[in-house]
N, CA, C and O atoms as a GROMACS GRO file, in nm:
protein
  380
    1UNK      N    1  14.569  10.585  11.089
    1UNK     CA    2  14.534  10.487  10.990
    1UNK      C    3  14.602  10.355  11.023
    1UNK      O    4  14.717  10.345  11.065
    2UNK      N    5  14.502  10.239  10.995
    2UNK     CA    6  14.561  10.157  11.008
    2UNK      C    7  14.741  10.052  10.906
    2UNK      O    8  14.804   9.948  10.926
    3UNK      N    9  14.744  10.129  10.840
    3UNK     CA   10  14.852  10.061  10.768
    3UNK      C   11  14.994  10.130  10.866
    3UNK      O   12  15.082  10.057  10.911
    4UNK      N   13  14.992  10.249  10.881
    4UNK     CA   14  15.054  10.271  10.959
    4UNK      C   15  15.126  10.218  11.119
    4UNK      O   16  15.239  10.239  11.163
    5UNK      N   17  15.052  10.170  11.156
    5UNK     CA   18  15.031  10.032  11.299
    5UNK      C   19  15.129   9.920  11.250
    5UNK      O   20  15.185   9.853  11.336
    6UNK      N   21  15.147   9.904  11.160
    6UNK     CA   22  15.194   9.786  11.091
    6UNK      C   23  15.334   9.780  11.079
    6UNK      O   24  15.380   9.873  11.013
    7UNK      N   25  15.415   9.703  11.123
    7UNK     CA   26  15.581   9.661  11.168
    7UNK      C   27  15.595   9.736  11.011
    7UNK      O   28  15.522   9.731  10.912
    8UNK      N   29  15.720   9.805  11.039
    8UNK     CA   30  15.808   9.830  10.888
    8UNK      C   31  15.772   9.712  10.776
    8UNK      O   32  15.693   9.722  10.682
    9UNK      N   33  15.853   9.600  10.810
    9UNK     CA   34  15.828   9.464  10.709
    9UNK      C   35  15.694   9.470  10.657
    9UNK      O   36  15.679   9.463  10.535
   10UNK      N   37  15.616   9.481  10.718
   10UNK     CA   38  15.470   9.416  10.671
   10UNK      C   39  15.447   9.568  10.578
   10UNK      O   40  15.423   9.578  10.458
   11UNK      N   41  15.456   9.637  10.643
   11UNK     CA   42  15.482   9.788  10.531
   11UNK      C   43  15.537   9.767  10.378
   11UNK      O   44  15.487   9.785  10.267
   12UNK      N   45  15.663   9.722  10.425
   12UNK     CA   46  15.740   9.678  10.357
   12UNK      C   47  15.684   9.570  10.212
   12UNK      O   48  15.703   9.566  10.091
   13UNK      N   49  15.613   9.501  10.308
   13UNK     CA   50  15.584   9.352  10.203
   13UNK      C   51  15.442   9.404  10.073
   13UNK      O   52  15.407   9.368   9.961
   14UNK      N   53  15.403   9.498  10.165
   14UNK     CA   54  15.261   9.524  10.129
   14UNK      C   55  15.226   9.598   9.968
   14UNK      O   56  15.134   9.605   9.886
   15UNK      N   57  15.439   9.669   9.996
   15UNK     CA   58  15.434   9.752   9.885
   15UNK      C   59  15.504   9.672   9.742
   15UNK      O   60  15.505   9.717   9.627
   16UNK      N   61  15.571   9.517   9.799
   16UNK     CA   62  15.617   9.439   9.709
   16UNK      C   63  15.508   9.338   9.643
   16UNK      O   64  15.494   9.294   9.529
   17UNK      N   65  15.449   9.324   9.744
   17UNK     CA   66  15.312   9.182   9.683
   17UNK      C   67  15.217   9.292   9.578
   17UNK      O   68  15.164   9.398   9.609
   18UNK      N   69  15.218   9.247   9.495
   18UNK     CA   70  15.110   9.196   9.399
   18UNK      C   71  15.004   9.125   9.476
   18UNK      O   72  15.031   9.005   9.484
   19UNK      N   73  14.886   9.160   9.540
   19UNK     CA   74  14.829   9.062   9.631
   19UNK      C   75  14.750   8.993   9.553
   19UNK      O   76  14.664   9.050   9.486
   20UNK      N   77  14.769   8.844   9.549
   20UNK     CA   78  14.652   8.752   9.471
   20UNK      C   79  14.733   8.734   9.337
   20UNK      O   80  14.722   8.616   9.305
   21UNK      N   81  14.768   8.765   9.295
   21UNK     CA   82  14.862   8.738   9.135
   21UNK      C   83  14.948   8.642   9.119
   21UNK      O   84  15.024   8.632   9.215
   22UNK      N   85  14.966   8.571   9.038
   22UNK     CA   86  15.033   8.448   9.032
   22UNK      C   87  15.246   8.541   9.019
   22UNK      O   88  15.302   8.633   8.961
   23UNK      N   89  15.281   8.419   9.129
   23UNK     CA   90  15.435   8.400   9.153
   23UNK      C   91  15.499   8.308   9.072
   23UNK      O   92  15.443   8.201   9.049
   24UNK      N   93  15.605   8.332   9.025
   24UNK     CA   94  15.702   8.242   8.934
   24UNK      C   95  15.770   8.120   9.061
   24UNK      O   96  15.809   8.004   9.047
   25UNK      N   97  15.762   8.194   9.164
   25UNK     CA   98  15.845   8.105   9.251
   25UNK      C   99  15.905   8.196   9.399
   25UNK      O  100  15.926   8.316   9.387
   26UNK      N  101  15.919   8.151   9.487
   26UNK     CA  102  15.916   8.257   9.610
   26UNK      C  103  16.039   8.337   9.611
   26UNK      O  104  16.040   8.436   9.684
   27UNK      N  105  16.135   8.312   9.546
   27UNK     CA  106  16.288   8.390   9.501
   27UNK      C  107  16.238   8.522   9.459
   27UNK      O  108  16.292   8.629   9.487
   28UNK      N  109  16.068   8.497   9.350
   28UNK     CA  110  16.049   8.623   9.309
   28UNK      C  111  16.032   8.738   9.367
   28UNK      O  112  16.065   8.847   9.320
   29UNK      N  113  15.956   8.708   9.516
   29UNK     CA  114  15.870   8.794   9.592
   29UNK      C  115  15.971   8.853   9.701
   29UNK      O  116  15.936   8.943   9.777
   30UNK      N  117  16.093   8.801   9.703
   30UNK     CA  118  16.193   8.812   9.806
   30UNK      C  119  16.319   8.926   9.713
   30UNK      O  120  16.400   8.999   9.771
   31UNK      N  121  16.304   8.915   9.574
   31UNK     CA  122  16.356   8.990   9.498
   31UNK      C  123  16.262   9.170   9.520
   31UNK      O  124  16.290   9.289   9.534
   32UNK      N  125  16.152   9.086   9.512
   32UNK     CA  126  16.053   9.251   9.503
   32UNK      C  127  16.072   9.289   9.617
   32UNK      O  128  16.063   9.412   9.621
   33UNK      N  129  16.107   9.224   9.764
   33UNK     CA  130  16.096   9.312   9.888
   33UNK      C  131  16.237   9.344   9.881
   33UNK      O  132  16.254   9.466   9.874
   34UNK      N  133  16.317   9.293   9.880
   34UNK     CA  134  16.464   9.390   9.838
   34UNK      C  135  16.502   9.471   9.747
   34UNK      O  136  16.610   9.530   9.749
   35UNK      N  137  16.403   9.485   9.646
   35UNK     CA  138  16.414   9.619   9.606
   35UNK      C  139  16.300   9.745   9.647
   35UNK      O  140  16.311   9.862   9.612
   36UNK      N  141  16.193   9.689   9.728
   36UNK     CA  142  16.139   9.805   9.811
   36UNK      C  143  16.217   9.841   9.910
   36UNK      O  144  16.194   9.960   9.931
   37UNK      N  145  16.315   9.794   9.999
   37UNK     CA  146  16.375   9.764  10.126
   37UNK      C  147  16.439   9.867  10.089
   37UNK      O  148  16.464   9.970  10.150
   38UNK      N  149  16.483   9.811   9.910
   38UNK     CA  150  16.603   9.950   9.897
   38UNK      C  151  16.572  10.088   9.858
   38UNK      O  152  16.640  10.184   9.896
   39UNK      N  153  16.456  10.099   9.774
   39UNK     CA  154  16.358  10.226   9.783
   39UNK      C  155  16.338  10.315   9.865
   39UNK      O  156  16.324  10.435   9.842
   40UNK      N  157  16.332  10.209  10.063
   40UNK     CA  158  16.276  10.332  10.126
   40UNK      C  159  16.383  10.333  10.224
   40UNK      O  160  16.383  10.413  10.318
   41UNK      N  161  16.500  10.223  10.197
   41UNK     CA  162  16.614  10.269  10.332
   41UNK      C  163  16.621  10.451  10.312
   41UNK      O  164  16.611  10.534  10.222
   42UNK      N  165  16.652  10.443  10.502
   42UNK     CA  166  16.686  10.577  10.518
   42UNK      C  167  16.498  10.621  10.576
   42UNK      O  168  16.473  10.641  10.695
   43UNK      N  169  16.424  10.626  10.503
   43UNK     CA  170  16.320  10.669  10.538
   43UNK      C  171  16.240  10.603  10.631
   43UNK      O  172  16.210  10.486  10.607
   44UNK      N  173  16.186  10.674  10.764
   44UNK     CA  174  16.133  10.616  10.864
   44UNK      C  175  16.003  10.642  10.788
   44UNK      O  176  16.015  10.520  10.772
   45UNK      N  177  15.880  10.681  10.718
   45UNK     CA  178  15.787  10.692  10.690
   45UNK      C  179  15.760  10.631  10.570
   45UNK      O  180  15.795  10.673  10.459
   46UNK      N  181  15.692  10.524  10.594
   46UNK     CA  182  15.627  10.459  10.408
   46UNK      C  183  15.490  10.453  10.437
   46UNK      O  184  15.423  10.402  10.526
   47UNK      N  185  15.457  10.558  10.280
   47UNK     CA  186  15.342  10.572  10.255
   47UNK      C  187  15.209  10.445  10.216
   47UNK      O  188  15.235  10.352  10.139
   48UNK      N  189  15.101  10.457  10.268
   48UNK     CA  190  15.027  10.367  10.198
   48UNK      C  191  15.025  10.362  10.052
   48UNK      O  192  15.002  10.456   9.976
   49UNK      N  193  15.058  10.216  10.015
   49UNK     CA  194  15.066  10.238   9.845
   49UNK      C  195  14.947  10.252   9.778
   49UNK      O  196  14.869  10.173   9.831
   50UNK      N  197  14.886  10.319   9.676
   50UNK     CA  198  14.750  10.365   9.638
   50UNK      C  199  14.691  10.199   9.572
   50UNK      O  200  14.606  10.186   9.485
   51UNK      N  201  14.740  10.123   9.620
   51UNK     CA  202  14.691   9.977   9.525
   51UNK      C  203  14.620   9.916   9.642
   51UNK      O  204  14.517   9.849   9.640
   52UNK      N  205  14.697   9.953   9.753
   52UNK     CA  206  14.638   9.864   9.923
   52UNK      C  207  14.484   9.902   9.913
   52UNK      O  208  14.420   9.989   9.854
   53UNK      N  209  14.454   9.804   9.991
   53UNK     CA  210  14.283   9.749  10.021
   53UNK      C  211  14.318   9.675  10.168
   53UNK      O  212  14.255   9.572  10.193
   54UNK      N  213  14.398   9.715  10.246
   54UNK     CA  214  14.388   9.635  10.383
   54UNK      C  215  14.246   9.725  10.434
   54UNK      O  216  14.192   9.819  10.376
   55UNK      N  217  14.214   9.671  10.545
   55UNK     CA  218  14.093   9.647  10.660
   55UNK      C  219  14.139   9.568  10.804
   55UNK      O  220  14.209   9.470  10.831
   56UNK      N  221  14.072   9.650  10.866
   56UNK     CA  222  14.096   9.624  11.015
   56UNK      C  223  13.938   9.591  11.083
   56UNK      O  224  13.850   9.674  11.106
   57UNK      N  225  13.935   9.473  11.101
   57UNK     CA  226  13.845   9.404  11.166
   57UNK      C  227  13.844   9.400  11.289
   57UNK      O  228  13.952   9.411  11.347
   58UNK      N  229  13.728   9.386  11.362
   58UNK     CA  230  13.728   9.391  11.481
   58UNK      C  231  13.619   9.379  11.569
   58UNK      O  232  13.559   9.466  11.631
   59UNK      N  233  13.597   9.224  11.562
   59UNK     CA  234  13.479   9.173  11.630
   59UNK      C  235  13.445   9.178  11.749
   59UNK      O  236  13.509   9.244  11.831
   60UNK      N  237  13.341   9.112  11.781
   60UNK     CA  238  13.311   9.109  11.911
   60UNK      C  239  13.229   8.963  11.916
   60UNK      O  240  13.188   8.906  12.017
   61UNK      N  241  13.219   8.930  11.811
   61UNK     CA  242  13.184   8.708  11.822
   61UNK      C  243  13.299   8.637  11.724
   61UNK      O  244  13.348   8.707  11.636
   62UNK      N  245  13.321   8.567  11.732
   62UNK     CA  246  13.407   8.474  11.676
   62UNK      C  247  13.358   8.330  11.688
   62UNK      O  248  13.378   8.273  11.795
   63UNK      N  249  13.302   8.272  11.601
   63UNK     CA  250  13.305   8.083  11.608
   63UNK      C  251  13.402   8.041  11.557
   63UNK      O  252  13.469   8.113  11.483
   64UNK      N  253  13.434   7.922  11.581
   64UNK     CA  254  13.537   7.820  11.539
   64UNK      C  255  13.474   7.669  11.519
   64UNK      O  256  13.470   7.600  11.621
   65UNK      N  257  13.433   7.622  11.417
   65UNK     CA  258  13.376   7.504  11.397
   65UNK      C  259  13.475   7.369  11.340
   65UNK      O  260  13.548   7.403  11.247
   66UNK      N  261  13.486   7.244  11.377
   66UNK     CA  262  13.596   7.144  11.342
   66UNK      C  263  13.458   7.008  11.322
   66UNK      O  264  13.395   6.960  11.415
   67UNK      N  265  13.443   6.974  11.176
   67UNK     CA  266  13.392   6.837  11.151
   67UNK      C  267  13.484   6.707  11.220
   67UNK      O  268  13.602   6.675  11.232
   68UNK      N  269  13.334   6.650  11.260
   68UNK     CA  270  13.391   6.532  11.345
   68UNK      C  271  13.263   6.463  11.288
   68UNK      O  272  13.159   6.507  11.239
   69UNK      N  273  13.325   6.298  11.320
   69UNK     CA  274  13.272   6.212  11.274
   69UNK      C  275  13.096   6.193  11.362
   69UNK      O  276  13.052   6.186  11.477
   70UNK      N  277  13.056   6.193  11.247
   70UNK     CA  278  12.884   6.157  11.300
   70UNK      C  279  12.787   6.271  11.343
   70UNK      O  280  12.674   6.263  11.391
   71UNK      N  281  12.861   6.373  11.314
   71UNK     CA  282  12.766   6.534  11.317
   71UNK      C  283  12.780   6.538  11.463
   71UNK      O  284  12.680   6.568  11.528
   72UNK      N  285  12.908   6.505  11.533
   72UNK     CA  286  12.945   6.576  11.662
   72UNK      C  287  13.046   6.682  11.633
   72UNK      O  288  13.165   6.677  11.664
   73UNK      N  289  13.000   6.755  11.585
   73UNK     CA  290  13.130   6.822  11.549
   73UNK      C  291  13.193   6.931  11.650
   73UNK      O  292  13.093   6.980  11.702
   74UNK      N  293  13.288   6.986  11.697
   74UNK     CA  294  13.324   7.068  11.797
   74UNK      C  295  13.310   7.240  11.753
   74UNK      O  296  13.375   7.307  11.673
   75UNK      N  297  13.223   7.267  11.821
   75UNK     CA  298  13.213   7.450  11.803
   75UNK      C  299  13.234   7.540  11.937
   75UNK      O  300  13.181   7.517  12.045
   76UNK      N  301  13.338   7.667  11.901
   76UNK     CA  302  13.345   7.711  12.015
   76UNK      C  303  13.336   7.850  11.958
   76UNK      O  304  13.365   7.890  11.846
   77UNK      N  305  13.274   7.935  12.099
   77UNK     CA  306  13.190   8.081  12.076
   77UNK      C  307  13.270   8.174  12.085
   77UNK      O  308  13.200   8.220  12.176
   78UNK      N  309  13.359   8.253  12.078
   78UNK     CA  310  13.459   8.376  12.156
   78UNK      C  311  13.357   8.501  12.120
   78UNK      O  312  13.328   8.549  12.010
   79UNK      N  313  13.313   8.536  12.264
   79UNK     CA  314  13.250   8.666  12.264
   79UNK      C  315  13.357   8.775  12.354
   79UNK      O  316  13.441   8.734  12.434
   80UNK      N  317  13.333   8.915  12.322
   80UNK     CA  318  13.363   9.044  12.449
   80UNK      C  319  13.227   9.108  12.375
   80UNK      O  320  13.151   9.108  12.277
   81UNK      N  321  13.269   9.176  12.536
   81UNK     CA  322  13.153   9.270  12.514
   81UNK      C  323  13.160   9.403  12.388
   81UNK      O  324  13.068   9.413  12.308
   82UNK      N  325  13.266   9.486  12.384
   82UNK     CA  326  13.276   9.532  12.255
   82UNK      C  327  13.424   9.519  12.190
   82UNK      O  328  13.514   9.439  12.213
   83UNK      N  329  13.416   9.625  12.102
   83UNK     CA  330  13.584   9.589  12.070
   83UNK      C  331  13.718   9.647  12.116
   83UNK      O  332  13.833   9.634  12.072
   84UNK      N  333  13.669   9.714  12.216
   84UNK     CA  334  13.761   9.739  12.336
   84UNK      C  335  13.815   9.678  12.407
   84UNK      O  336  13.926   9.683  12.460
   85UNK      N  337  13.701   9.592  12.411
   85UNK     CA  338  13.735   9.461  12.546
   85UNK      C  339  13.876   9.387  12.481
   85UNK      O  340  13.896   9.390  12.359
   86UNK      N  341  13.958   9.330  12.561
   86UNK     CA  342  14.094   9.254  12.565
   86UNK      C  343  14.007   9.126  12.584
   86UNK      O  344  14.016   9.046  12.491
   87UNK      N  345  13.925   9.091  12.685
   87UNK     CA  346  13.877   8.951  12.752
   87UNK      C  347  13.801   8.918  12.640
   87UNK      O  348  13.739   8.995  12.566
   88UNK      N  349  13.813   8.767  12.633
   88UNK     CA  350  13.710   8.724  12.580
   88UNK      C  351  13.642   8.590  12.690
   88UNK      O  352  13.690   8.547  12.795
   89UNK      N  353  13.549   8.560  12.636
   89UNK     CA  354  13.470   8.448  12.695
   89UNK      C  355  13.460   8.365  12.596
   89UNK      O  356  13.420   8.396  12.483
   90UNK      N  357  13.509   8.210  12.645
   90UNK     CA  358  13.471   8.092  12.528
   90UNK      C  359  13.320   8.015  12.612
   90UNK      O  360  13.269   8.018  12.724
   91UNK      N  361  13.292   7.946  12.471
   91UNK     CA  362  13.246   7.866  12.504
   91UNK      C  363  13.195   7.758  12.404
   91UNK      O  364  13.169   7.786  12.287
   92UNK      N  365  13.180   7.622  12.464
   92UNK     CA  366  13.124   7.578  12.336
   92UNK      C  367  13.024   7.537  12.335
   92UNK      O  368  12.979   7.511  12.447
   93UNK      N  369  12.945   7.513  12.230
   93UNK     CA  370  12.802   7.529  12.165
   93UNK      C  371  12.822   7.364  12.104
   93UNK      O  372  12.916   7.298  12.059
   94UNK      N  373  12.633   7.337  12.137
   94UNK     CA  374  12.624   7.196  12.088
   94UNK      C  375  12.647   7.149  11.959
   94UNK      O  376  12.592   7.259  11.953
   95UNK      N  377  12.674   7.094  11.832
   95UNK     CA  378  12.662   7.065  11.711
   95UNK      C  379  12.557   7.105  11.642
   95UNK      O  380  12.547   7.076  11.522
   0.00000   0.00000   0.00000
């Protein structure tokens, strides 16, 4: 599973965020990961928390589009062939 893949911390963070919910201030969110930190010291295994909704994406096109003045705008293509592939190929595409 993918949550598992995921550095301790981000484990870690995943089980402190509230994802999307309004913060009092970033002291708050640094309070909630030190008291998960302290929850699971000692334990090499943290469970997916039943609230997570992560997803693992994994394309095989990618655009990147940047407005520029006068409808020249810059677009570039990142293809592989599937999602195995490491390589990609750029390129860019007219406006």
């Amino acid at each position: 599973m993918y949550f598992n893949t995921r550095i301790r911390g981000s484990r870690i963070g995943a089980w402190a965020s509230e994802q999307s919910s309004v913060l009092k201030d970033r002291k708050e969110l640094e309070m909630r990961v030190a008291e998960v930190e302290e929850w699971f010291r000692g334990r090499d295994e943290i469970p997916v928390p039943t609230f997570w909704g992560g997803l693992r994406i994994r394309p095989v096109l990618v655009e990147f589009w940047q407005g520029r003045e006068n409808r020249l705008h810059d677009r570039f293509v990142y293809t592989r062939e599937d999602v195995e592939s490491e390589e990609w190929e750029v390129e860019r595409l007219s406006p």
